[in-house]
Each structure stands twice: as structure tokens, then as C-alpha cells.
C-alpha positions as CSV (number, residue, x, y, z in Angstrom):
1,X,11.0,3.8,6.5
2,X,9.6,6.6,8.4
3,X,11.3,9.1,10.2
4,X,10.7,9.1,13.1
5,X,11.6,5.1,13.7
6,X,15.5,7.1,13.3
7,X,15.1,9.0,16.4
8,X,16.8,8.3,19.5
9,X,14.8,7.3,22.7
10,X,15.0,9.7,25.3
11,X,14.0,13.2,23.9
12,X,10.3,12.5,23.9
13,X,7.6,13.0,26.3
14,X,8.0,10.8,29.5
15,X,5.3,8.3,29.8
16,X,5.6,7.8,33.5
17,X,2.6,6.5,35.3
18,X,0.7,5.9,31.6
19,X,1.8,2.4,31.1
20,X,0.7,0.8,34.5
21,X,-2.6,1.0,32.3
22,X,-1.0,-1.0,29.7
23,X,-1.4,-4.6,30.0
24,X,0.0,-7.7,28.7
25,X,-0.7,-9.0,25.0
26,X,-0.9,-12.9,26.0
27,X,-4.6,-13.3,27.2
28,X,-7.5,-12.9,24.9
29,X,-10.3,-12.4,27.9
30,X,-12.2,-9.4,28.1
31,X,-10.8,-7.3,30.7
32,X,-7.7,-8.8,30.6
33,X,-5.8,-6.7,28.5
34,X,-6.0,-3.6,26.9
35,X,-6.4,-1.8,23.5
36,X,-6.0,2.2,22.8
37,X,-7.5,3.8,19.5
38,X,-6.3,6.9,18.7
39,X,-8.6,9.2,16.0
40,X,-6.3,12.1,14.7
41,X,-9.2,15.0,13.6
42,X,-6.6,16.6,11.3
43,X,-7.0,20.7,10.6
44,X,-7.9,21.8,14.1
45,X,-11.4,20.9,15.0
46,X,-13.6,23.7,16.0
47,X,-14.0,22.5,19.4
48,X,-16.8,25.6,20.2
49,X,-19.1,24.3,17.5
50,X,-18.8,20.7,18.5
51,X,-19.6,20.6,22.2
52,X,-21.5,24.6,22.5
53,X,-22.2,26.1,25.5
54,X,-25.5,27.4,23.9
55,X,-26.6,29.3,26.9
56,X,-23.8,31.8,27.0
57,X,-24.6,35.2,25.3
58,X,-20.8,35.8,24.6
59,X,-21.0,32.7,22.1
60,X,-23.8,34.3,20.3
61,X,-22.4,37.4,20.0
62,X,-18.7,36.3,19.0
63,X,-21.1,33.7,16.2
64,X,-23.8,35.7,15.0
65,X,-23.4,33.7,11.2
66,X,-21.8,30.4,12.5
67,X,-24.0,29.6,15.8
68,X,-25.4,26.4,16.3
69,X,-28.9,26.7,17.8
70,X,-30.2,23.8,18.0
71,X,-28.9,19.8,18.9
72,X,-29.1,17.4,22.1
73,X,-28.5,18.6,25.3
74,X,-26.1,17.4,27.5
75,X,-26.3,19.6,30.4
76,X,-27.9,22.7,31.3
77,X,-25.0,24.7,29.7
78,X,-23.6,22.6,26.8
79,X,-25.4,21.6,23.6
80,X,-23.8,19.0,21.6
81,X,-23.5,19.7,17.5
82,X,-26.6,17.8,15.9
83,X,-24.5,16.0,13.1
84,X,-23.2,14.2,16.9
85,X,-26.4,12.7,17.2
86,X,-25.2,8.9,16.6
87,X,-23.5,9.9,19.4
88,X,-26.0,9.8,21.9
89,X,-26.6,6.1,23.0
90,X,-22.8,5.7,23.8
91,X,-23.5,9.0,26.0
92,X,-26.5,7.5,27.3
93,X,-24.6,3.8,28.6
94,X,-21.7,6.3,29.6
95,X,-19.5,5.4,27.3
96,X,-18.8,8.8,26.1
97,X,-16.9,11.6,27.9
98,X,-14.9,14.7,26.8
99,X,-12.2,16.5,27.9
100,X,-12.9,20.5,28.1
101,X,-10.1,23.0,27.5
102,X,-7.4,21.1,25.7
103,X,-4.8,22.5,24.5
104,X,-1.4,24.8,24.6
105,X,-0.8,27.8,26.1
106,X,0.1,30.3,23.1
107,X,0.1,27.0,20.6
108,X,2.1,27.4,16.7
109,X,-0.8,27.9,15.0
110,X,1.1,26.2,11.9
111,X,-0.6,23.4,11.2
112,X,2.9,21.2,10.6
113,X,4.2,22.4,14.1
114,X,1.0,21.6,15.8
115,X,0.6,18.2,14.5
116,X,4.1,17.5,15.7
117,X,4.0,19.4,19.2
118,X,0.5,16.7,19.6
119,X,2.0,13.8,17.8
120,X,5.1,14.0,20.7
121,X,3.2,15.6,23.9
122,X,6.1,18.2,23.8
123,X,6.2,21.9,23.0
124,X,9.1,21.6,21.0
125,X,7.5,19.1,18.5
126,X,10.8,17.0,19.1
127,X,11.2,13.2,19.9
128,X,9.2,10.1,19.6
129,X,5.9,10.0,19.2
130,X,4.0,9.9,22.5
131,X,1.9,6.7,22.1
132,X,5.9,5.6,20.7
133,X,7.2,6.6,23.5
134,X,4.9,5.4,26.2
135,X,5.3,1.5,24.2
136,X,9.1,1.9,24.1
137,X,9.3,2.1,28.1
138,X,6.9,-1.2,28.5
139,X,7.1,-2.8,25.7
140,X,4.4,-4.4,23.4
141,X,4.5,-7.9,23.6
142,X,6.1,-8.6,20.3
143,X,3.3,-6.9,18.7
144,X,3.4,-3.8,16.1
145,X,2.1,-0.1,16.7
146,X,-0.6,-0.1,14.0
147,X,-2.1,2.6,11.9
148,X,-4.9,2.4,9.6
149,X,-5.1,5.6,7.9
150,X,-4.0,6.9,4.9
151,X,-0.9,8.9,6.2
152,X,0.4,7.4,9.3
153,X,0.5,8.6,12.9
154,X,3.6,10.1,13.3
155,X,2.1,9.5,17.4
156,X,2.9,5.9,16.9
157,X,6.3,6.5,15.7
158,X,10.0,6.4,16.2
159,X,9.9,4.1,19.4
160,X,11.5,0.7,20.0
161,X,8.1,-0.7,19.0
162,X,7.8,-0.7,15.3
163,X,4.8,0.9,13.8
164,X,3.3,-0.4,10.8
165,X,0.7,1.0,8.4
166,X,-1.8,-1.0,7.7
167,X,-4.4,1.2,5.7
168,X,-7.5,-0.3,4.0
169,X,-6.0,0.8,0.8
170,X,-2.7,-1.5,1.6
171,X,-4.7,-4.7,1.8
172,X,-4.1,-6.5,-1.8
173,X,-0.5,-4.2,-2.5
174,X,2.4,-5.3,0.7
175,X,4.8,-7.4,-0.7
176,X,7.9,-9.6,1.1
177,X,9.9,-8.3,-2.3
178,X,13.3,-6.8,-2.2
179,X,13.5,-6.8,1.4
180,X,16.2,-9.1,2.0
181,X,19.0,-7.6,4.7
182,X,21.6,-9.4,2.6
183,X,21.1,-6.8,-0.3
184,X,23.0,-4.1,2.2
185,X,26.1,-5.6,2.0
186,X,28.5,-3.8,4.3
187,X,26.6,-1.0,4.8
188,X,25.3,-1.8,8.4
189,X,22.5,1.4,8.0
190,X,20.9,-0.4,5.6
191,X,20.8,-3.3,6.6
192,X,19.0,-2.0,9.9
193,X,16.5,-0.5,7.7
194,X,16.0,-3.2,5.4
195,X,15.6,-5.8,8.5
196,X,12.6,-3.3,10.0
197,X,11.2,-2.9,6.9
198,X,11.0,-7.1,6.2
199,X,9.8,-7.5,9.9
200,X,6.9,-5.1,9.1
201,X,6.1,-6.5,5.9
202,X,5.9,-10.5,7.6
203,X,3.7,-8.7,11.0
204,X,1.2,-7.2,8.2
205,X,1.3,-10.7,6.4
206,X,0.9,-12.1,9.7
207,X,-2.4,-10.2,10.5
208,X,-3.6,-9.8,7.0
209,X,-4.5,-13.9,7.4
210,X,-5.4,-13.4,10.9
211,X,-8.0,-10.7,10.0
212,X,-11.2,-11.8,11.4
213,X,-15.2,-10.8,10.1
214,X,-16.7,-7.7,10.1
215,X,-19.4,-8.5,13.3
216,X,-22.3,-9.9,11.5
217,X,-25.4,-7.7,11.2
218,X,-23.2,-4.4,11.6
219,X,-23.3,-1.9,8.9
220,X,-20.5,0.6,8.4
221,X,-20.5,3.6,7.0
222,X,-19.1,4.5,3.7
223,X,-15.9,6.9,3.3
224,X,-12.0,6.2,4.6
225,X,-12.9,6.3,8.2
226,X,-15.1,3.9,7.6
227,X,-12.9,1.7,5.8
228,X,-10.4,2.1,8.8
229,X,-13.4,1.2,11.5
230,X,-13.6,-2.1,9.4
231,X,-10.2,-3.0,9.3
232,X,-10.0,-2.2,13.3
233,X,-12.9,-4.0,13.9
234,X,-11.6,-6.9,12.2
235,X,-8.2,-6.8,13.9
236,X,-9.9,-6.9,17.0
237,X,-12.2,-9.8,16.0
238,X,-9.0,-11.7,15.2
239,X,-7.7,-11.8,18.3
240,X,-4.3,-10.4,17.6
241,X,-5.1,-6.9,17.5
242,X,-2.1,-4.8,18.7
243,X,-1.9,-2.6,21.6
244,X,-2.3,0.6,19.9
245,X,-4.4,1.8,16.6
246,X,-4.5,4.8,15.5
247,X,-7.3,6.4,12.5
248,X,-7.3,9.7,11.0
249,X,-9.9,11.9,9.5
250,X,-9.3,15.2,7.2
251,X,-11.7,18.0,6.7
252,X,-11.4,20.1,9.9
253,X,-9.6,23.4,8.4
254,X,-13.0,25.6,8.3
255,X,-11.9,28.6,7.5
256,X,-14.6,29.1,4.8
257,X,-18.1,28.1,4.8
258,X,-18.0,26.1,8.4
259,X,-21.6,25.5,8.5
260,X,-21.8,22.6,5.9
261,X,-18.5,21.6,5.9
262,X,-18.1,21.3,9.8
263,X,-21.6,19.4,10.1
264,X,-20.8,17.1,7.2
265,X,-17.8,15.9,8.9
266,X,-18.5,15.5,12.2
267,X,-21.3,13.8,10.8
268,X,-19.0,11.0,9.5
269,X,-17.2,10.9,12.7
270,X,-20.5,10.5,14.5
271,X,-21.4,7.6,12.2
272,X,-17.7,5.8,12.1
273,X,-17.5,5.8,16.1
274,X,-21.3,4.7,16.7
275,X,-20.4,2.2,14.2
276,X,-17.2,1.4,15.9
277,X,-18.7,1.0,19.4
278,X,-21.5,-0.9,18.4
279,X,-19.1,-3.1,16.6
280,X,-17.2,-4.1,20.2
281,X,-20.2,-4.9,21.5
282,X,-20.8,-7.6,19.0
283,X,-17.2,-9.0,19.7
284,X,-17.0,-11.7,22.3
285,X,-13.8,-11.9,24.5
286,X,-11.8,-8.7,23.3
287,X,-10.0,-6.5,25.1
288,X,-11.2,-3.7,27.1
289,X,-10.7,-0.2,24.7
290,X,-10.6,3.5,25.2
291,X,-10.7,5.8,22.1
292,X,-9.3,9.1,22.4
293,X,-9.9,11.7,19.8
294,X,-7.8,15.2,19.7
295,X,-7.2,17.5,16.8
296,X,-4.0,19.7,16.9
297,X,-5.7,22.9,17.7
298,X,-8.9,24.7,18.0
299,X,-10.9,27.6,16.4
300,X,-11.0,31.3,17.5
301,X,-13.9,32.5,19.4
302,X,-15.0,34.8,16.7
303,X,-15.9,33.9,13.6
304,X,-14.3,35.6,10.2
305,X,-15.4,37.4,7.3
306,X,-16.1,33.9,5.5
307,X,-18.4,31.9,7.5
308,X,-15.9,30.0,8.9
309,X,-13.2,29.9,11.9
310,X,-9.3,30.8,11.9
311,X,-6.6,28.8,13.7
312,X,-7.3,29.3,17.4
313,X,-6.2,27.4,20.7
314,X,-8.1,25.5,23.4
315,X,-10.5,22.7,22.3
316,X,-11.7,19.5,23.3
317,X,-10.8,15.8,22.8
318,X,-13.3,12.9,23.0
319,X,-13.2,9.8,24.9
320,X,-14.9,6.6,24.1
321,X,-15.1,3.0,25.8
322,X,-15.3,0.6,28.2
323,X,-14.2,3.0,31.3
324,X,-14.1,6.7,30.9
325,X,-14.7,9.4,33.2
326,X,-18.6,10.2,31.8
327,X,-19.8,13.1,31.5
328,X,-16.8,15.7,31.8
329,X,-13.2,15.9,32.6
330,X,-11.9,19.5,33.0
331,X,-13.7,22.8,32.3
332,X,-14.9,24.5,29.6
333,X,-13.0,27.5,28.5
334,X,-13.7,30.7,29.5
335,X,-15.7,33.3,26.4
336,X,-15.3,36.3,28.6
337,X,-11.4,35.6,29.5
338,X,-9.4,35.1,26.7
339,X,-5.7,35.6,26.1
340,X,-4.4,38.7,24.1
341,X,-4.6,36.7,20.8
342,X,-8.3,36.3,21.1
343,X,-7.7,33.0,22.2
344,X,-9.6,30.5,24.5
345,X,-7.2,29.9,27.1
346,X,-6.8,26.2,27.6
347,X,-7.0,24.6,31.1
348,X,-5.4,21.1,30.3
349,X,-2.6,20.4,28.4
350,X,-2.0,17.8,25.6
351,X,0.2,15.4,28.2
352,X,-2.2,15.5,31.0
353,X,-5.0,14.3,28.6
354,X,-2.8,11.8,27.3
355,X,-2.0,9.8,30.7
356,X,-5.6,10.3,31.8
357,X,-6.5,8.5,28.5
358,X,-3.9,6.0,28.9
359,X,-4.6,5.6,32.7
360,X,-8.0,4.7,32.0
């Protein structure tokens, strides 16, 4: 049981006009309905060295170890990292955009608070999570909240809707065992719990036999995200994948030795979402999907004493699928105004990006 499926409704971020974007789970055509994907970057992705504006004199100067000279251009001002490069033929057909300047004003540069201030779209960190939240209001069609990674999405929890785990590590272990409500006797609690947890355990039954091929031809690359890009592709394939995934990568805390470490990670994020979107184009009759990917904070302008980054503010999310708003949405952050940390000063915050995501 997680804790977050204890929380009351009503504390959490309003979801408003996000859900007329979400649509019914009866129809399997293509257009239809819909499916978000939400890719957690955990440990505050550097969002300077990932999209760079390479033109400005203030990056150099602020990165004189860490700057990235060279990768594909996607405007006159901004450079994309060249471990991105898988990237580019989604950017070419438009199916790429990013959002410029995410973040908080003054954000908890704990990496616990953050994660719960972005997993609830609230400065407090308190509440449902906000994809939780948005599902609670409509509803889901019957269907679970599902995330594939290793640790949950604490984004996907503590709604009405239940969210289930359903990692690529989970496939051969979930078990009907012990579950029975019965067990609880009089202690009503328990028996709650013990009736979620057996409806959980019968949905990932349910979709574990459902699961259809990895499209044929596709390769995919090695590592956990990989492995979760599978299992989403699959779920999609079936025909019964929920309204809401969520994936997770680790790696982003760069405080030391950024170079290698940031390239080599982005690098598998570039490879699992090229994978990923060439994989839905393979897929006949699926639903229409947006990916969104955020991290729970950016990097400081200037780079430290180690080759690396510390725990900064404003960033940028990606946005992947059938309709986004290619090339840009928002602006990049300032390098000549920063706040009195030493901060990019974000101009879009966490909730706005998450109802133009869900909007889409």
C-alpha cells in the first residue's frame, strides 16, 4: 500500500480545464482516446546543458570546464546536447517540443521536497499526486494509473484511481496470495487496504495476459528505461493500456564530473524515447499519446569546483507525441538576470506545464 492512496481528495492541485483532454477508455481507434506518459528525470536535470543556448557569452563564461560546444542546432540561439541526437527525426516530423523556464520561484533545493512539490503541482508538496488528482475528478474508465519503473510515481498516487506498479522487474513475482479482505476481520482499515491491494494484484493479472508484442523489427535499448519502454509499448500494443504511464530514470545529480555522466545519461534517454516513438508508429489503431518529461529541479548557472553542477532552479521539460506545440513553449531563462541565489529565474511554473501537457 502506498501512501499516498491514504490521502484525502481535495488538498491537491486542482486539475481544472486538464481533463477535457482526457478521453474515454471504451474505443480502441486512433484518435479516439488518449494516453499520457510521464518520464520522471530523477536528480534535477541540468536543463542548461541539455537544450544550450550556445551563442550567449554569459554561458561560456559561467561554464568555462563544463561547456558544450558542439551538437545539432535547433535554432539560431539554442544547441541541443549531442548525446540528444536520436532525438532529431521526432524534432524533424515535429514531434518534439520543450518547454523553456520551468520551474519554482525560490524552489527546496532538497531533493525529497522537490520531488514531492512536482509529484503534487503544489508548493507545499502536500496532497495527491497531480496526474492522481487530475484522474480522481474524471475518472479512468475502470482502468488503473500504471507505473513501470522501479520506484513508483508518487504523481500517480493517492487518487480515487488506484495506481499500480507494474515494473519490468514485477513481471514473473505478483501473486493473488494472502490478499483475501476476509483475513481483516473487524478491523474495517484493513480490510480497505487488503481489498485495494487484491484489486491491484487481479488488474496486473488482468494486463500481464493482455500484454501484447514488442512491434516487430524494433530494437530497444538495453538498461531499465529500456525495459520500461518495452513493457509500455507492449501495454499499448494490447489494447488495454491505461490512461496514464509513468517511467523514471536515475543519474541526473551531477555534482561531480558532469561531462561523462550527464552525456551518458541523456544518451539513454535519447535512445529509450526514439525507441519509444518509433515504437507507436509501428502500432496500428492506438491511442493518440503525449510524453512529458520534467525533472524536480535544475542546475546553477555556474559550474563548481568539481566539474559538475549544484542544485539550482529553472529548467526545462520535454514533450513528445502525436500533438505538441513544436518547436518551443515559453522562454528561455535569462543568464544575465538571475535571482539573489544565482539562480535562473523560471518563467513557467510546474502547474502551467502540467495542463498544457495534459490539454494537448
Amino acid at each position: 500500500m502506498k501512501r499516498r492512496h491514504l490521502l484525502q481528495l481535495g488538498a491537491g492541485f486542482s486539475a481544472f480545464t486538464l481533463l477535457r483532454a482526457l478521453s474515454e477508455q471504451a474505443s480502441t481507434a486512433m484518435g479516439a482516446r488518449k494516453l499520457f506518459v510521464l518520464l520522471e528525470l530523477r536528480g534535477g536535470n541540468d536543463g542548461t546543458n541539455t537544450l544550450i543556448p550556445h551563442a550567449d557569452d554569459l554561458y561560456l563564461q559561467a561554464r568555462p570546464r563544463l561547456a558544450v560546444r558542439d551538437g545539432p542546432l535547433l535554432s539560431s540561439s539554442l544547441m541541443l546536447h549531442p548525446a540528444l541526437a536520436p532525438l532529431m527525426p521526432a524534432w524533424r516530423r515535429q514531434r518534439l517540443a520543450f518547454a523553456l523556464g520551468v520551474g519554482w520561484s525560490r524552489p527546496n533545493r532538497s531533493h525529497f521536497f522537490a520531488m514531492d512539490q512536482w509529484s503534487t503541482g503544489r508548493l507545499d508538496g502536500e496532497g495527491p499526486g497531480w496526474v492522481a488528482d487530475a484522474f480522481s475528478t474524471r475518472g479512468a474508465g475502470g482502468a488503473h494509473l500504471l507505473a513501470l519503473g522501479p520506484t513508483g510515481s508518487m504523481a500517480l498516487e493517492g487518487g480515487e484511481v488506484p495506481c499500480l506498479q507494474m515494473s519490468p522487474a514485477q513481471l514473473d513475482r505478483q501473486k493473488l496470495t494472502n490478499l483475501d479482505p476476509d483475513r481483516a476481520g473487524t478491523n474495517l482499515t484493513l480490510r480497505r487496504m487488503l481489498e485495494l491491494e487484491q484489486a491491484g494484484a487481479r488488474e496486473f493479472r488482468r494486463l500481464l495476459q493482455a500484454l501484447g508484442p514488442v512491434p516487430k523489427g524494433l530494437k530497444l535499448p538495453g538498461g531499465s528505461l529500456g525495459q520500461q519502454v518495452g513493457l509500455a509499448l507492449r501495454l499499448i500494443a494490447s489494447g488495454l493500456a491505461p490512461p496514464a504511464l509513468a517511467m523514471s530514470q536515475g543519474g541526473f545529480d551531477t555534482h561531480q564530473n558532469q561531462p561523462r555522466r550527464h552525456g551518458a545519461v541523456l544518451g539513454r534517454v535519447a535512445e529509450a524515447l526514439a525507441s519509444f516513438d518509433e515504437g507507436l508508429q509501428r502500432i496500428p489503431r492506438r491511442p493518440q499519446v503525449t510524453v512529458l518529461v520534467t525533472s524536480e529541479f535544475g542546475r546553477r548557472l555556474r559550474e563548481n569546483g568539481s566539474q559538475g553542477t549544484d542544485h539550482g532552479s529553472a529548467s526545462l521539460a520535454l514533450l513528445m507525441g502525436d500533438h505538441v506545440p513544436h518547436p518551443f513553449l515559453g522562454n528561455y531563462p535569462s543568464l544575465s538576470r538571475l535571482d539573489e541565489r544565482g539562480d535562473l529565474i523560471p518563467s513557467m511554473a510546474p502547474p502551467t506545464l502540467y495542463r498544457k501537457a495534459l490539454e494537448l
